[in-house]
N, C-alpha and C positions, 0 to 999 in steps of 0.2 A: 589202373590205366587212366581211368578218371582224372585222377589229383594228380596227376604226368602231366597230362594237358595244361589244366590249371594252373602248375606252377610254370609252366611253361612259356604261356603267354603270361603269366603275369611278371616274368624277366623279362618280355619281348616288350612290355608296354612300359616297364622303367629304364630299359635301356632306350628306345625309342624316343622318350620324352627327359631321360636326365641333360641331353645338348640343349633344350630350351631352356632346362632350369639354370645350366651354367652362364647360359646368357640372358636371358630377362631376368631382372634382380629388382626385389621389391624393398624399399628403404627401413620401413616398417612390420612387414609385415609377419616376425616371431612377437610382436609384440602383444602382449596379454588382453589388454583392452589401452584403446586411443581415443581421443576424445579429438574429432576432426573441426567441429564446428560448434558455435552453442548461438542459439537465438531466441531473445527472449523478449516478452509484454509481459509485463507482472499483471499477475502471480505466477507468468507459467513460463517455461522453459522447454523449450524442445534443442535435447541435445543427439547429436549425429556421430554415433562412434564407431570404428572399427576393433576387428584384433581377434587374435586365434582362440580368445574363451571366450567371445562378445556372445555366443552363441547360447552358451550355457548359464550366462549372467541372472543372477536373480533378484538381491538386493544392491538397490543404487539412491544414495542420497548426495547432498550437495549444499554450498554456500555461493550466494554470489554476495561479498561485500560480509556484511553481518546480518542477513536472512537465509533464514535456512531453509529447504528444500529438499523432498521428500517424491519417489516415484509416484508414476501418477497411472493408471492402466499396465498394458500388457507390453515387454519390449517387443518389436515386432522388424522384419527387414523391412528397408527401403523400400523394397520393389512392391509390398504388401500395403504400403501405408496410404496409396493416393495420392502421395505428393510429387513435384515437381523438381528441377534442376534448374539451375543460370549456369550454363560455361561459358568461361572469359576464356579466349583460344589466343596463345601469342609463338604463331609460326614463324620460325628463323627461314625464310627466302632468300638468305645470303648464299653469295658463293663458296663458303666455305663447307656447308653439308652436302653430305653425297647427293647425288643427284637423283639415281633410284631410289635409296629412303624416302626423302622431298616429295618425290608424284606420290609414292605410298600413301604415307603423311597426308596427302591432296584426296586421294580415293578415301581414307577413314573419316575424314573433315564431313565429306559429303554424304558417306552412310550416317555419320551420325545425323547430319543435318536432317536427312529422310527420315530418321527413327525416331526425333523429339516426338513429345508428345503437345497436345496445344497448349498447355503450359507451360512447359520448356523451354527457357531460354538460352539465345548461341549467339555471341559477342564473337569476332575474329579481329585479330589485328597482326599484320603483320609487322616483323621488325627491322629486315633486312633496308639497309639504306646506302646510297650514293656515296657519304661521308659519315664519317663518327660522329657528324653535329644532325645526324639525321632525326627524325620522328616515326614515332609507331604509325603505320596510318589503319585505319578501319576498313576492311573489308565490306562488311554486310550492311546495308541500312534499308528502312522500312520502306518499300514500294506503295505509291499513294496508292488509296482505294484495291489495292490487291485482298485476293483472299487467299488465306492460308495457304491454297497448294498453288499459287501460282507466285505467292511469295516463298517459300519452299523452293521451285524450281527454279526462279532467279537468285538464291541463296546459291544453291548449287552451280549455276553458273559462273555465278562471282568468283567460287571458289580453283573453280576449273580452270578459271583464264587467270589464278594467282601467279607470276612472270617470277621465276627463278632468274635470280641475280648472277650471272655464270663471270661477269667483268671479275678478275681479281681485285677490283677497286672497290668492289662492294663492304661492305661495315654492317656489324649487328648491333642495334642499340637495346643490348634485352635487360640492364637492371636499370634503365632507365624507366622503360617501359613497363616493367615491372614493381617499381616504387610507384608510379602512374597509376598503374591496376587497384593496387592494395589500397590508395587510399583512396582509393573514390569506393570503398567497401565497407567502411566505418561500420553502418547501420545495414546489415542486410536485412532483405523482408525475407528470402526463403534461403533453401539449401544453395550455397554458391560456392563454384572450385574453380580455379585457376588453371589450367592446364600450359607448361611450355611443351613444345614440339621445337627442337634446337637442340646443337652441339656442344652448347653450353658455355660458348666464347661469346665475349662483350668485346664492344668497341669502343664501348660512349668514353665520350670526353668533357670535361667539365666539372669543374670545383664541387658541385651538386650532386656526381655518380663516385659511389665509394662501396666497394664489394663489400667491406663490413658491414658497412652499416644498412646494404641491401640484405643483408643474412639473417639482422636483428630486427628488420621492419617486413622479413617474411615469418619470424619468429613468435612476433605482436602482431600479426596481421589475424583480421577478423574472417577470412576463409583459406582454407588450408589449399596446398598447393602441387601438384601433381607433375612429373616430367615424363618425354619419353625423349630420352637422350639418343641422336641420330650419329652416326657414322662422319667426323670429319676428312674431310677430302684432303689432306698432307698425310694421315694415319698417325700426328702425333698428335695428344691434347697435353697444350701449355698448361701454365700454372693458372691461367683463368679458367679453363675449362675444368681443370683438379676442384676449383674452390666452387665453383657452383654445384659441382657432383657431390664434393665431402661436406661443404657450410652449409649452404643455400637448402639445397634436395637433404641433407644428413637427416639420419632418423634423429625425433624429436624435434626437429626444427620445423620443416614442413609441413609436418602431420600428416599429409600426403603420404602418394610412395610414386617413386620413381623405378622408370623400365630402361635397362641399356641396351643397346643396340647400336652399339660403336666398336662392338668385338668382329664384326666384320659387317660387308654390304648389303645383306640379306634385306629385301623388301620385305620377306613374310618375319622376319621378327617384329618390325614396325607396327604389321599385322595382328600380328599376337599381344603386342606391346598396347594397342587400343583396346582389342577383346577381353584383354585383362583386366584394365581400368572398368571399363562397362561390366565387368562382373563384380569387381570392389564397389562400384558405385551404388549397384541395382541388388546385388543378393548377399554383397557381403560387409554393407553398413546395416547398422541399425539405429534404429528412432526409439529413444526411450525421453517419455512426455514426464517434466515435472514440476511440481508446483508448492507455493507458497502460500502462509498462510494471510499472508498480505498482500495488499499491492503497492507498497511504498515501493519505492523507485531509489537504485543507489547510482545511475548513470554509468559510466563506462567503468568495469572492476574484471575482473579476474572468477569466472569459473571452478570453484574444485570441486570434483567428484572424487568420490568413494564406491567402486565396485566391486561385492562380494568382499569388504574388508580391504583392499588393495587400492591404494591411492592412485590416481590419475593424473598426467602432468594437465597442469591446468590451462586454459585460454579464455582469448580475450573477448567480453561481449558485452554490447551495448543496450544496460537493461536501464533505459531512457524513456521508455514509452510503459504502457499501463493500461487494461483495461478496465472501465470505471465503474463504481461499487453505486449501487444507489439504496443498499439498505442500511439504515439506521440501526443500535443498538437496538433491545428489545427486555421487557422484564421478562423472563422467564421461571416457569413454574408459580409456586404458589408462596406466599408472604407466611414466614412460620416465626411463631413467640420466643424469644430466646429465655428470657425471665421479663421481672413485672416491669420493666420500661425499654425494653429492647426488642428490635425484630428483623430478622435477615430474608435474605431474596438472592435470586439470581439474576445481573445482566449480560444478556449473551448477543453477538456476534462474530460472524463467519471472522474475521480480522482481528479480533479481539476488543479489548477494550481500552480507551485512555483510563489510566488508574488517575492519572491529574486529577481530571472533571469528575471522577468518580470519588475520590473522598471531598469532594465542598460538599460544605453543608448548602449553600445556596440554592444548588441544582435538585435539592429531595424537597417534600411539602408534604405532612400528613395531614389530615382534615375528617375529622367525624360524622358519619352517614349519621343523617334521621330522616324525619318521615318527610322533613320540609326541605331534602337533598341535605346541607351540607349545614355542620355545626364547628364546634371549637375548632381552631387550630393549634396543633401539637409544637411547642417550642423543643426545635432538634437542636441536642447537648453535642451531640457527636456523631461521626460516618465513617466507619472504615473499611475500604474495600479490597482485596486482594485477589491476583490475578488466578486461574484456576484455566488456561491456557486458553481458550475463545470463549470463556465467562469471567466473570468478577461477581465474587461472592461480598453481599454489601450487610452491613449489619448498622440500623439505626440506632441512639441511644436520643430519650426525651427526656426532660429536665422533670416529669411527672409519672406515676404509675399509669398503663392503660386500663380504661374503665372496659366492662362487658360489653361489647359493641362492636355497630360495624363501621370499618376507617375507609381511604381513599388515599390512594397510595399514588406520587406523581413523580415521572423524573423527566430533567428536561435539561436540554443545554450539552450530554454529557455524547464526545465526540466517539466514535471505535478509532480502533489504530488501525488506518487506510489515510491512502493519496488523498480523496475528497475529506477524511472528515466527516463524516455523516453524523449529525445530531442527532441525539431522539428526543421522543418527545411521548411519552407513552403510559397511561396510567391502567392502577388496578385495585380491584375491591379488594379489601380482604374482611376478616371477623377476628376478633381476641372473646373467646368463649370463657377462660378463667382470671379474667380482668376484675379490677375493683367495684362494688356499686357506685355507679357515677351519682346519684343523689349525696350519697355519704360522703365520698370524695371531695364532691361540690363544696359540701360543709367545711372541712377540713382544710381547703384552699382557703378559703374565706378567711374562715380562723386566722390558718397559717398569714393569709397577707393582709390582716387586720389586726394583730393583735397587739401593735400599741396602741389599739383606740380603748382595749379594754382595760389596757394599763394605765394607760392614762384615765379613765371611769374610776377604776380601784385606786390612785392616786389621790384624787377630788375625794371620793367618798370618806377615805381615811383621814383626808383634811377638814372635811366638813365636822366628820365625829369630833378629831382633835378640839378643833372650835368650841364645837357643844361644850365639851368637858373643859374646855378653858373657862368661857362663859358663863356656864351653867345654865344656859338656855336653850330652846328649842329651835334648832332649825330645819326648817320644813324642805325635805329631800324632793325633788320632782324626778318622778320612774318616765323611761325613756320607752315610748310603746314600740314592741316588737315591730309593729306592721309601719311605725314611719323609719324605721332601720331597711327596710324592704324598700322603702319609698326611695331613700337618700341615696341608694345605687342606680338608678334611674331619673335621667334628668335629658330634657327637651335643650340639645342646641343647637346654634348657627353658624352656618359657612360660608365664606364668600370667597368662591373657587376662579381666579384667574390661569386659564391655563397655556400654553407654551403659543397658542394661537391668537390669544389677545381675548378671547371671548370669556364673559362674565356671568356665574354662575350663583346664585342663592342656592343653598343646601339644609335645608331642615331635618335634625335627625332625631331619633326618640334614640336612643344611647342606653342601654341597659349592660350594664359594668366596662366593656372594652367595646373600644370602635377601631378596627384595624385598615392603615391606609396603604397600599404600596404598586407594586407592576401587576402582583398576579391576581387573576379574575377571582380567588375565593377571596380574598379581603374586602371589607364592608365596601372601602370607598377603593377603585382601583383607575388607573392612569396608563394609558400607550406611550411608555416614556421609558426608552432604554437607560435615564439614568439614573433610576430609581430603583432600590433593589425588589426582590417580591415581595417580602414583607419588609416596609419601611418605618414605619412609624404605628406606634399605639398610644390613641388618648383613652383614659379610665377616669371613671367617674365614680363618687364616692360620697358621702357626705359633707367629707371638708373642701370637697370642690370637683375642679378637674385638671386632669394631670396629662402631659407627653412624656413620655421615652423614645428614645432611637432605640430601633431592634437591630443593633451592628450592623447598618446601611452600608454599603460601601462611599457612596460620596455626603452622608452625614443628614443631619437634620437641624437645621436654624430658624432659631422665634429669633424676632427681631434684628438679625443678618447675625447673630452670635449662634455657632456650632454649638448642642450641646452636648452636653459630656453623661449625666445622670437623667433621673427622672425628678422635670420639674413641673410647680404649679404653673397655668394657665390664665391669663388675664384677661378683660375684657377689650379688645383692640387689638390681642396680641397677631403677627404677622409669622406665618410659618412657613418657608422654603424649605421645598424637595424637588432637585432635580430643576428642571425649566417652569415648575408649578406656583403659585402663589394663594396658600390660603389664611384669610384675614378669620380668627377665631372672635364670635361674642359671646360673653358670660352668660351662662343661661340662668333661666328664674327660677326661685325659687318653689316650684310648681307641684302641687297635689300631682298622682298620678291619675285621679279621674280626669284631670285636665290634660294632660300629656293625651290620653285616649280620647279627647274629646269630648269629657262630659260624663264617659259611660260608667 
């Protein structure tokens, strides 16, 4: 007897309720998932969709342009999420809609207006005018110094005294007012819909109103567009009235959904025709947040979503704007040995990283810890970095083995991929525990970039013997003491530093094997001078003298206004340009190293 009942009413309640369904008609809404609105600040995107599986939706990714985008939190409805609405209202006052739909029409205008919430925004404009050449005008505007609810109940009165146009002479200018609408929309800041209330006849006149091309700029427009189609007062709809209901309102083009209520004069379908909407809008959109891993900016592009595998017709949004990033790359983890002259690391940022800046060699500097801070600096062969999706894994290569020791690891200059750019600037210790002994090494460099002086030795000696035996006399060999071979790499010289500010400087240096000059602070002698590179230039001193190299400067190095090319000797007077700087080199003396220390 039970289940009698129950099925009972539950025929009572679809027979009851199938007359509404044959007349309120939703444009959209069998559709799977729809994507009504999309608005975005990089990296993030909040998109607004509806449709009969939005509910059950789980995975959702997305491109705007060539950035990709990935769900961000929980999908959640409208109504749940705290946020707000804009309606733009464009009520047809013409004579041509029924005249009870119209007051209807007028009573939902003003519950909704009582039901915003204080964020909620309500534009009206009616379009009903005198001639075809007529304009939208605005109903509502801001009452000075009112507060909420007394601007509230002057809304509501505006709306109450809206004057139904009953003259037969009356004209609708609704895609007029309607191309009007759409593009003062470009850039929305929140969720914004369009709503018409009209029969869905145009009257406008003019080379500038063209149904098509109103159908294809609600199509591109950047907020979707909702009707509730009223009752016209002849009970025929022309062929304009056909084209706004099938083009204009058609599913997929609006995004929206449109209500009819032109199957006859009932005020409560009008009724039902608002109630609907306010349930589409409030419990049966949903807010799914997503974001990128950047915030470059591609400006006005095209939307596409993927939900649950299922493509999404896409729309249109203005991702112009950007919120700004203020972190810089960063070295992450720890500096590990790859073999005897090699070592990798990690750079990470939330944006990722430019690989550009990340293979110069310019932008790396190693530099040898001792007890007195900072020793050798490491000449870098090579840098290759590759991306590893918000890091760049970096592997150094040095033109020498590293010794046992502790280094200082510097990167500087190298941009992430974001809007700003952000440089780092970031150093870090590390250690190489199965490195060479640097004593031995020492030697071996030595060797290695002295060894035609011992060729040259072996040369002479074998010429002097030749001699003897030519001769058959003695000649007296002089032995070259180890400790003034010590001496001859250390030599006392002079500088005379003009630099970009005109001020003149004497510089006295004790020079023991290399003196390096350039931008960055570990070089012996360094300069505030962007156009110099870090390391610019090395003088080496030696027994036979003293010598310049350019360390592949970017803007060069010049003794006596000539660039040069090798490693050459140095003279006394010589003139050496780097960058805006001017230093005059003199030959230093031939000096004991107890003199160099002063005696000691």
């Amino acid at each position: 007897m039970g289940k009698r009942i129950v099925l009972m009413i539950t025929i009572c309640v679809l027979l009851s309720s199938g007359g509404d369904m044959n007349t309120v008609k939703a444009a959209n809404i069998k559709s799977p998932y729809n994507l009504e609105q999309a608005i975005g600040k990089a990296p993030n995107v909040k998109a607004y969709m509806t449709g009969s599986k939005m509910q059950e939706a789980s995975e959702v990714s997305g491109t705007v342009g060539e950035i990709s985008l990935t769900r961000k939190g929980e999908i959640i409805p409208f109504e749940n999420s705290g946020e707000s609405i804009s309606y733009i209202i464009l009520l047809d006052n013409s004579g041509s809609v029924n005249k009870k739909q119209f007051d209807e029409s007028k009573k939902q205008l003003i519950k909704m207006r009582k039901s915003l919430k204080n964020d909620d925004e309500m534009t009206l404009y009616t379009v009903g005018a005198k001639s075809a050449a007529g304009e939208k005008k605005n109903v509502l505007g801001r009452t000075a110094n009112a507060s909420e609810e007394d601007q509230k109940t002057a809304d509501c009165k505006k709306i109450k005294n809206i004057k139904y146009m009953a003259s037969v002479d009356s004209k609708t200018v609704l895609y007029r007012s309607l191309n009007e609408v759409l593009a003062s929309q470009t850039a929305p800041a929140k969720r914004t819909i369009v709503l018409l209330v009209t029969d869905g006849e145009d009257d406008s006149k003019g080379k500038d109103i063209d149904k098509v091309s109103t159908a294809e700029e609600v199509k591109e427009a950047y907020v979707p567009v909702y009707g509730v189609l009223l009752e016209r007062n002849s009970g025929k709809a022309d062929k304009k009235i056909e084209y706004t209901r099938n083009k204009i309102l058609a599913e997929k083009n609006c995004r929206g959904y449109y209500y009819d209520c032109s199957v006859d004069s009932s005020a409560n379908l009008v009724k039902k025709a608002f109630q609907t909407i306010d349930q589409i809008l409030q419990k049966e959109t949903y807010v799914v947040n997503l974001g990128a891993q950047t915030n470059k900016i591609t400006g006005k592009e095209k939307l596409e979503l993927t939900v649950d595998n299922s493509a999404v017709d896409a729309v249109s949004i203005d991702y112009s704007d950007y919120e700004a990033d203020e972190s810089a790359p960063v070295i992450a983890g720890d500096v590990e040995k790859v073999n005897s002259n090699s070592v990798t690391f990690k750079l990470q940022d939330e944006n990722g990283i430019n690989l550009a800046d990340a293979n110069e060699k310019s932008n790396y500097a190693i530099q040898t810890k001792t007890e007195k801070e900072y020793g050798k600096i490491w000449n870098i062969e090579s840098v290759k970095a590759v991306s590893n999706g918000k890091e760049a894994i970096v592997t150094i290569s040095v033109t020498e083995d590293f010794y046992k020791q502790d280094y200082v690891l510097k990167c500087s200059n190298i941009r992430d991929d974001s809007q700003d750019a952000n440089k780092m600037d970031d150093t870090v210790e590390f250690r190489i525990e199965d490195g060479v002994n640097a004593k031995i090494a020492a030697v071996k460099s030595t060797v290695k970039a002295y060894w035609w002086i011992g060729l040259i030795i072996l040369v002479v000696i074998i010429g002097i013997i030749a001699l003897r035996i030519i001769r058959k006399k003695a000649v007296k060999i002089v032995e070259v003491n180890p400790d003034d071979l010590i001496k001859a790499d250390r030599k006392l010289i002079r500088l005379t530093i003009t630099d970009r500010s005109g001020a003149i400087k004497d510089v006295e240096w004790d020079v023991e094997g290399s003196l390096f000059v350039g931008r960055s602070d570990i070089c012996n002698i360094y300069f505030d001078d962007d156009r110099l590179s870090k390391q610019h230039f090395v003088v080496e001193v030696n027994k036979m003298g003293c010598y310049i190299e350019d360390l592949e400067s970017t803007n060069g190095t010049f003794v006596n206004g000539v660039k040069i090319t090798s490693r050459r000797m140095l003279l006394d007077g010589d003139i050496i340009t780097v960058g805006r700087e001017k230093i005059v080199f003199h030959m230093p003396k031939n000096q004991p190293v107890e003199e160099i220390n002063g005696g000691t």
